[in-house]
N, C-alpha and C positions, 0 to 999 in steps of 0.2 A: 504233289507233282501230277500232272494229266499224263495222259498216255502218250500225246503228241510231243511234249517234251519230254517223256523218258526216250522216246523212239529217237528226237533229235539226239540227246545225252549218250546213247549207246552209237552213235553215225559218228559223231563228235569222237569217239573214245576210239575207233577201231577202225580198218579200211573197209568196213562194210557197204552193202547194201541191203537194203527193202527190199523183202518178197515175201508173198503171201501164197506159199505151196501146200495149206489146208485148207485153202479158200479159195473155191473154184467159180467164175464166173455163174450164175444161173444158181448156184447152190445157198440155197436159205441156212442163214447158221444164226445162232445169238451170241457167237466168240468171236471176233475177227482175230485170229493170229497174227503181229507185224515180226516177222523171221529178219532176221540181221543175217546175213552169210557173210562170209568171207569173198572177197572178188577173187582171189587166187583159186582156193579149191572150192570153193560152194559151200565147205560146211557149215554148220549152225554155231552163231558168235553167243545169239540170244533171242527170246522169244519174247515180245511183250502183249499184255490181250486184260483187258478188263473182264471180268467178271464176279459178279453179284455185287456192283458198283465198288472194284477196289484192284487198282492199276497192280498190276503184277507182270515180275520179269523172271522168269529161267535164264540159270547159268551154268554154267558148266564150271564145277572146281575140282581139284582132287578128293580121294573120299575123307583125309586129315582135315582139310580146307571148309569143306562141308561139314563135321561132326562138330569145327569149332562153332562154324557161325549159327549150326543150328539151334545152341544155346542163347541165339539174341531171339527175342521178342519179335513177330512178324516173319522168321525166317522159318519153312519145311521142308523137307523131301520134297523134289521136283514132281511136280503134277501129271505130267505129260510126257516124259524120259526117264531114262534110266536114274532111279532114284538114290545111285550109290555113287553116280558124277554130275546127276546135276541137283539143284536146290531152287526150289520159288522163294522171290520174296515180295513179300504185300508191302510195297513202295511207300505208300501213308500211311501203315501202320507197324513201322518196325523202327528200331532204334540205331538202325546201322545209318551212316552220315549220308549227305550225298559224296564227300569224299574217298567216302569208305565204299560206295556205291562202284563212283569212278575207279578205282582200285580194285572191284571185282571183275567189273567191267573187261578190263584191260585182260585180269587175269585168263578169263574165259578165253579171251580173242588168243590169249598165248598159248593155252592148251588147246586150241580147236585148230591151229597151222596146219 
């Protein structure tokens, strides 16, 4: 899955929006962050961003939620957040479905209200 389609797949899943609040016009980076908010209150639904060639998305789950899935293959502690509620996952290389995906997905959007 490319990054552009994870980014649709998480728009598709949630009432979000696109925006990019650690990536400031003028400012040279080699991560571009795509931040999914919520339209109601702004917060963070999910974060997706390539780096070292391997699409990855932050979620937000409980910390039961996370200790499961961190036993799948491809799944860690969040990179970039609080790593006791949320979790990265290397989208090409973990074993969780895209279904399983779309169902975290969702999850996220539900604990981020």
């Amino acid at each position: 899955m490319t990054e552009t389609e994870l980014i649709k797949l998480v728009l598709d899943q949630t009432d979000g929006y696109l925006d990019f609040p650690f990536n400031r016009p003028g400012q040279k980076a080699t991560v571009i962050f795509s931040v999914i908010k919520h339209r109601r209150n702004g917060k963070i639904v999910a974060m997706v961003y390539t780096q070292d060639a391997q699409v990855l998305i932050d979620v937000k789950l409980t910390p039961a939620q996370n200790e499961a899935l961190r036993l799948s293959a491809g799944v860690e502690p969040g990179r970039h957040l609080n790593n006791q509620y949320w979790t990265t996952i290397k989208v090409n290389e973990t074993v969780v479905s895209t279904v399983e995906l779309k169902n975290i997905i969702r999850e996220s959007a539900r604990l981020t209200r």
